[in-house]
C-alpha positions in Angstrom: -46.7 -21.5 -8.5 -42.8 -22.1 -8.5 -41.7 -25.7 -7.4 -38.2 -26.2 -5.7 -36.9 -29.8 -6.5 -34.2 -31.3 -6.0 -31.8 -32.0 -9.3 -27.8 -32.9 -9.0 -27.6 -33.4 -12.1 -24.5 -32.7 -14.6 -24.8 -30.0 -17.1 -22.9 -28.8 -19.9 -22.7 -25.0 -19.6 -21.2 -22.2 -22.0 -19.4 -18.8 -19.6 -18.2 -15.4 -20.2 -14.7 -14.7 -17.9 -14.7 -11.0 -17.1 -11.8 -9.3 -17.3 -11.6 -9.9 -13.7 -11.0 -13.5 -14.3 -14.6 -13.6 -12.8 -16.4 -16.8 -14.6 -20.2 -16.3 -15.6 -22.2 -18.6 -16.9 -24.5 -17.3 -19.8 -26.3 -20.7 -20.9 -26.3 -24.3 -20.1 -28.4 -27.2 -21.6 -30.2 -29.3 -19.4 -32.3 -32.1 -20.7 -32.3 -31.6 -24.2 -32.9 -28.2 -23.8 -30.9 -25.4 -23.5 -31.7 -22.5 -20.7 -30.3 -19.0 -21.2 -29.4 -16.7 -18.3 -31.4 -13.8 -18.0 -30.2 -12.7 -14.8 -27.3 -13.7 -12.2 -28.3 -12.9 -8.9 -26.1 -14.0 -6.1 -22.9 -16.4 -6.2 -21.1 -17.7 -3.2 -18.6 -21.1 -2.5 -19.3 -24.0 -0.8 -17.1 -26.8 0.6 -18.3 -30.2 -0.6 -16.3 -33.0 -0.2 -13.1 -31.5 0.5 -13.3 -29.0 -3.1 -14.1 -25.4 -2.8 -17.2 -25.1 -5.1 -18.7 -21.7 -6.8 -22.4 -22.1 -6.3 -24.8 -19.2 -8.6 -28.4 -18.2 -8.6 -29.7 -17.5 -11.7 -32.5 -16.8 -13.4 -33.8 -18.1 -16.9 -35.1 -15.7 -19.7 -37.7 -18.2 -19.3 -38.4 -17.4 -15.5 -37.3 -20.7 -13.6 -34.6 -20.5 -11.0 -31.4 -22.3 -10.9 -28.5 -22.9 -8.5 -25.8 -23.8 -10.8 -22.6 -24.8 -9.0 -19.2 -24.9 -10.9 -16.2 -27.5 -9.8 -12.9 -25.4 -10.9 -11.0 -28.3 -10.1 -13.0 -30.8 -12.3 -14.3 -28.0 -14.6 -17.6 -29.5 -14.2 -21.4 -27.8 -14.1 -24.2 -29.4 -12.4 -27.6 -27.8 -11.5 -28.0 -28.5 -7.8 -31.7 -27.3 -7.6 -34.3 -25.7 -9.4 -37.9 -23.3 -9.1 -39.9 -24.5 -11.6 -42.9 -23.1 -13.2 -43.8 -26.3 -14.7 -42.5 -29.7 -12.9 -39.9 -31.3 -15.5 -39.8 -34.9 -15.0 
């Protein structure tokens, strides 16, 4: 059974810009650990603070969920929230 927690917390993520200019995120280490992207599902933006944010749902080769979100203006990752399999404290 999946958990949703809470996480806000910064990550350092690696992307792939499509020839669109579109930005993807393919991996991002969280910690210690690094999480690859098995699958993107649906992005979207998000005001927060005054900033325009990209928020994306992904899934993990290893099967949690993750809503990354993406500050353009900062250039900073964090993982909002996650679906966990197993609880990570």
């Amino acid at each position: 059974m999946r958990q949703e927690v809470m996480v806000d917390e910064p990550v350092d993520a690696l992307i792939r810009v499509m020839p669109s200019g579109e930005v993807r995120p393919t991996s991002f280490l969280w910690r210690g650990r690094t999480r690859y992207v098995g699958d993107l599902g649906r992005t979207w933006e998000e005001r927060i603070d005054s900033r325009t944010v990209r928020c994306y749902l992904i899934q993990s080769v290893d099967n949690d969920t993750f809503e990354l979100r993406w500050d353009p203006a900062a250039d900073a990752w964090t993982i909002h929230r996650a679906w966990l399999r197993d609880l990570v404290a």
